[in-house]
Every structure is written in C-alpha cells, then in structure tokens.
C-alpha angles and dihedrals in degrees: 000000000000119000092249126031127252118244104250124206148285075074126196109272094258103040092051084057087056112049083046083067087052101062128057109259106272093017101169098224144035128292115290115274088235092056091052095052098044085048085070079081103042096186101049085050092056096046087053099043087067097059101035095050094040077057095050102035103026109031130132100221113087109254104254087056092046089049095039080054097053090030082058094030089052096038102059097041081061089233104150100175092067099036080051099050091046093042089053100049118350096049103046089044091060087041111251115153133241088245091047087052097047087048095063083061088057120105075223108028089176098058095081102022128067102218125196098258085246087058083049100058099039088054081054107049090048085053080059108046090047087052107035106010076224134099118222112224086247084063102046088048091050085049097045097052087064105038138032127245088273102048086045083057085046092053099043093052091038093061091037094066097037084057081053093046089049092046087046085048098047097042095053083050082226099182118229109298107253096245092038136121112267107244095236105241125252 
C-alpha cells in the first residue's frame, strides 16, 4: 500500500479533467497510481504536469533515446514502478526490445546488447549523472558527437526529473502498476 493513498473514482469534476490530461486518449486502465496520488495536491500535480508532459510530448531527443535515458534513470535509482510503466507502453512504442530494455537493469547494460554508439554513450552518461551528478568531458564528447546544444539540455533535464519521479515513487513505496513491465530481478 502506498504512503499515501490514491485518489479512487468517482473523482471530483475537476480533478477527473485533470488526470484525463494526464493519460494518453484510450488509454486502456486507470490513471496511474502515481497521478492519483499526486492529485491529493492539486497544485503540485499541475506544476509538474507542464514539464513532464512537455518532456514526453514536446521534446527534442528521438524517442527511443529519450526511453533508453528514463529506462537507465529509472533503473539505477531501483524504482521499479516508473521503469515498469515505461517498459509496458512508452518504450515499446518507441521500439526498444525486451532484451534493450532488460539490459538497462543490468550493473553493465552494454555487456549483451550491441547499442548504436549514440544509445552507448547515453547509457553512460546516465551511469554518470546517477553517480556523480557530473559529466566527464569523455562523456560529454561522446554525448556531443550524437545531439545538439538543445537535445543535451533535453537530456540533462530529462534525466534529472525522472531521478526526482523515482525518488517521488520510491518514497511513496507505489507498488508495480498492475499492467506494467516486472522489473527483472537482480
């Protein structure tokens, strides 16, 4: 059980209009655990809704770079609920593996898949953020020979909020949404 409970339906007018914001149209299931507990501060959960879905919708990173990122972001920082909920729509959409996807769980993620070198040294510039919260000037080279001064500050935004969603996740100790991806066990 989450630390603090999701809002369940029927839900108040306006916050029905919100949360349908908040998933994509058709979406097969509920709004994500995460959105109905964030919804019990309304307006936290606006202020973050512009830049999460600006990330998502409007960003300059293709979307399998911009997937591999929060797969690795999400992965390090052992928050299973947001990897799962990636792995299960936004990542296969974008089409990531099974096996791409496994490997971003991996210490090494590099060891069993052959990546583009773009996708290799994204994987290791997130390695070095989460360690470090720093980029080496190998890494940013390696970066810089793949994206342009707007999509690396993209990227460094980009990892930065999805460090900030795993620590929200984790914090609130959400369990796995029903329909995710299992985080493969370590």
């Amino acid at each position: 059980m989450p630390r603090i409970e999701p809002l369940h339906p029927p839900y108040d007018a306006s916050v029905d209009q919100s949360l349908r914001r908040w998933m994509p149209p058709g979406a097969p299931h509920e709004p994500l655990i995460l959105f109905r507990v964030l919804h019990r501060n309304p307006e936290l959960a606006s202020r973050m809704f512009a830049l999460g879905s600006g990330l998502l919708g409007h960003g300059l990173l293709p979307a399998a770079d911009r997937e591999i990122a929060i797969a690795r972001v999400t992965a390090r920082a052992g928050c299973g609920y947001e990897w799962g909920v990636h792995a299960a729509s936004l990542a296969r959409q974008a089409g990531l593996s099974s096996q791409q996807l496994r490997a971003t769980t991996d210490p090494d993620p590099t060891a069993e898949v052959d990546w583009l070198p773009r996708h290799a040294a994204l994987l290791g510039a997130v390695d070095e953020l989460h360690d470090t919260a720093r980029l080496s000037q190998p890494a940013w080279d390696a970066l810089r020979a793949h994206y342009d001064d707007a999509q690396l500050l993209e990227l460094l935004v980009l990892t930065g909020w999805y460090r900030t969603i795993s620590h929200l996740a984790n914090g609130l100790a959400l369990e796995e949404e029903s329909w995710g991806t299992p985080f493969p066990a370590r």
